[in-house]
N, C-alpha and C positions, 0 to 999 in steps of 0.2 A: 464415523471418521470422515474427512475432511482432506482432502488431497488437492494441492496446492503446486501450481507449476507456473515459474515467472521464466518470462523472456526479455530482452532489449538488458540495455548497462552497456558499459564499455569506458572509452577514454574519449576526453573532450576538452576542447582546450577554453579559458576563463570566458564568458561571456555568452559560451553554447547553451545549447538542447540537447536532451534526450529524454525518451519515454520508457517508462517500462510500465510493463503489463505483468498481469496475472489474472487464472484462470482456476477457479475452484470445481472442486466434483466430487458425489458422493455419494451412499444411496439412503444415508439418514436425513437428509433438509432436503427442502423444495428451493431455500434460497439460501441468500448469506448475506449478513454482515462483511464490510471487508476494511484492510485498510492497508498503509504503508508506514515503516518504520525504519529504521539506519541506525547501525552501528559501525562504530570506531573501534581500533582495537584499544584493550583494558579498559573502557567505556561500557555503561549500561545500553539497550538497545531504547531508542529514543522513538517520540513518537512524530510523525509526519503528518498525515490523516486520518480522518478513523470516521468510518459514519455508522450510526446508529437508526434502529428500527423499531419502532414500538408495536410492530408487528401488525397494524391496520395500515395507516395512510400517513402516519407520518416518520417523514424521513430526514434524517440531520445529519450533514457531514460538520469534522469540526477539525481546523487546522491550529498546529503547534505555531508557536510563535516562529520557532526555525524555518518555518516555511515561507513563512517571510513576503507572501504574497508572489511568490515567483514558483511555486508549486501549484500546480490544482488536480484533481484525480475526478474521473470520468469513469461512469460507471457502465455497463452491457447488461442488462438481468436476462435480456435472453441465453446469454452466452455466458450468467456466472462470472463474468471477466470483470476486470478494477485496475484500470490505464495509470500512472505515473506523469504527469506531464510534467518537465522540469526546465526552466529556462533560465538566464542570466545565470549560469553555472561560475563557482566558488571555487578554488584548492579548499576551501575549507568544508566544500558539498562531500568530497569523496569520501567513501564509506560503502560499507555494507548492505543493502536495500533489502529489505525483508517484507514480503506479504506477509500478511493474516487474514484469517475468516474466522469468524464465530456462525454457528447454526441462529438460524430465526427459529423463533416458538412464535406462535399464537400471542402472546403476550410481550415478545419483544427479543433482540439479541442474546443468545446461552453466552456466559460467562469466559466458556473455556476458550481459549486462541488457539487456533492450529496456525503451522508457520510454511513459508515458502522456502526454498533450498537456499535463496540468497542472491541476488544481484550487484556484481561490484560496477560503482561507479566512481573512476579517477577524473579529476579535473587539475587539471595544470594551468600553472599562469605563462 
């Protein structure tokens, strides 16, 4: 199991910043996959970033087009942690913010997604 805890979100008005972060823990991996995703309501939960592990030495983050190059995500492996960085903020950014981790194996990220409780971010024009 895989426990998941985000901080930062809030309200911001069009042209802003915010970060949000997330912290994973657990006593089955030594590390994690992580990423960030957004949901709208009646909406499927969308993806943001997402980086992948093949479980040696290499490492690939890979961003949605929504991210539009005004997202980037920052990773901590000592601290488990995977930072949100968001700027030039949209009315149409706001939504739902959701972490995820998958477990590393030996051969690369496990399948399954554990999720984070959820981060609302409102932007206003």
């Amino acid at each position: 199991v895989i426990e998941l805890v985000q901080s930062g979100g809030g309200s911001v008005r069009a042209g802003g910043s915010l970060t949000l972060s997330c912290t994973a823990s657990g006593d089955t991996y030594n590390s994690y996959c992580m990423g960030w995703y957004r949901q709208v309501p009646g909406k499927a939960r969308d993806l943001l970033a997402r980086e992948e592990n093949d479980g040696r030495t290499t490492r690939r983050t890979t961003y949605a087009e929504s991210a539009g190059g005004r997202f980037t995500v920052s990773k901590d492996d000592l601290k488990n942690s995977l930072s949100l960085h968001m700027r030039d903020l949209e009315p149409e950014d706001t939504a739902m913010h959701y972490c995820e981790a998958r477990g590393v194996w030996p051969w690369g990220c496990d399948a399954f997604q554990y999720w984070g409780q959820g981060s609302q971010v409102t932007v206003s024009s």
